[in-house]
N, C-alpha and C positions, 0 to 999 in steps of 0.2 A: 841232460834234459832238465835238470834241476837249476842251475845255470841259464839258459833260457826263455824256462818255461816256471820255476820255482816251484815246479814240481817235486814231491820227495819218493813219491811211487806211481810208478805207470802200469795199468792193466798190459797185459800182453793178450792178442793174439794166438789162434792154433796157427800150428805152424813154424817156421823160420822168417817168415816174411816181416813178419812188426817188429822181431828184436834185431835181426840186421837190419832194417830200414833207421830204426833208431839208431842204431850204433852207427850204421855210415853218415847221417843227416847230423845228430850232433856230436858225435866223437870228430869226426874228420870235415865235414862242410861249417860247420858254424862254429866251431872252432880255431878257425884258416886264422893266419894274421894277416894284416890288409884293410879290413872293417873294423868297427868294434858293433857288438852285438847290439847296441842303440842303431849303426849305420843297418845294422841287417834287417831289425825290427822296422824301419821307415821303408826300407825297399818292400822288404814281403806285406807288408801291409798297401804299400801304394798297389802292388801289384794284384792284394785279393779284393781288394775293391773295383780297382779295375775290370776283374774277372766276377765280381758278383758272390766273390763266396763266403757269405754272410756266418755261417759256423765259422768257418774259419778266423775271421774279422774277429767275432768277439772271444774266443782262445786269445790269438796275437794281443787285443786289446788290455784284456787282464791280466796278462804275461809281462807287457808294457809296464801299468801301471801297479805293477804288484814288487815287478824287480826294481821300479823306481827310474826305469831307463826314460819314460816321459808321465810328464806330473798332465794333469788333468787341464790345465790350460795349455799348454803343448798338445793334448791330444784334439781339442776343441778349435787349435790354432791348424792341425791334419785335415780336421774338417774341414773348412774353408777351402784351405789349400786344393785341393782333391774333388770337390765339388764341382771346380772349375776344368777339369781334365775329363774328370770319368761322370759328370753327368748330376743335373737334378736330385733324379729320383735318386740314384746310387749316395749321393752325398746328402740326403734326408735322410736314406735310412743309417747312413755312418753315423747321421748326430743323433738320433734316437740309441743306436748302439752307446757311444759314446757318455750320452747323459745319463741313460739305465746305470750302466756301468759307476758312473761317478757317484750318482745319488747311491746306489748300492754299496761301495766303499767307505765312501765317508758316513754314512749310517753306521757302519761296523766300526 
């Protein structure tokens, strides 16, 4: 998860459910060879926009830009891209994610 997400601790869950779900999702799926975690990060990201799911989007996005996998004109360059497939409205609110995000970093 650290890998990832450049996360160093993740809350858990009661239950079984959250620490197996992590451990299946990124011990053994994103993991796989085949992609590299940049290919992974472009696919699940096309694909939560597509789906609308705007928590999700800006997790992926700082995870993106945090692990260094796309620099902030790459992410701006997503925008565009993605606008054009999944819609308008969906690709406004990507570049408000987007921009939040970037004026938030580079401020730190």
């Amino acid at each position: 998860m650290k890998r990832v997400h450049g996360w160093d601790q993740v809350g858990e869950g009661p239950g079984d459910f959250f620490g197996m779900t992590i451990e299946h999702l990124f011990a053994e799926v994103w993991s796989r060879d085949g992609l590299s975690m940049r290919d992974r990060r472009l696919l699940l990201l096309g694909l939560l926009v597509g789906q609308g799911m705007d928590d999700a989007i800006d997790v992926q996005l700082d995870a993106a830009l945090r692990t260094g996998e796309l620099t902030p004109d790459e992410l701006r360059e997503i925008v565009i891209f993605l606008t054009h497939y999944a819609g308008w409205p969906r690709g406004a609110k990507l570049n408000t994610q987007v921009e939040e995000l970037v004026a938030r970093v580079m401020k730190a």
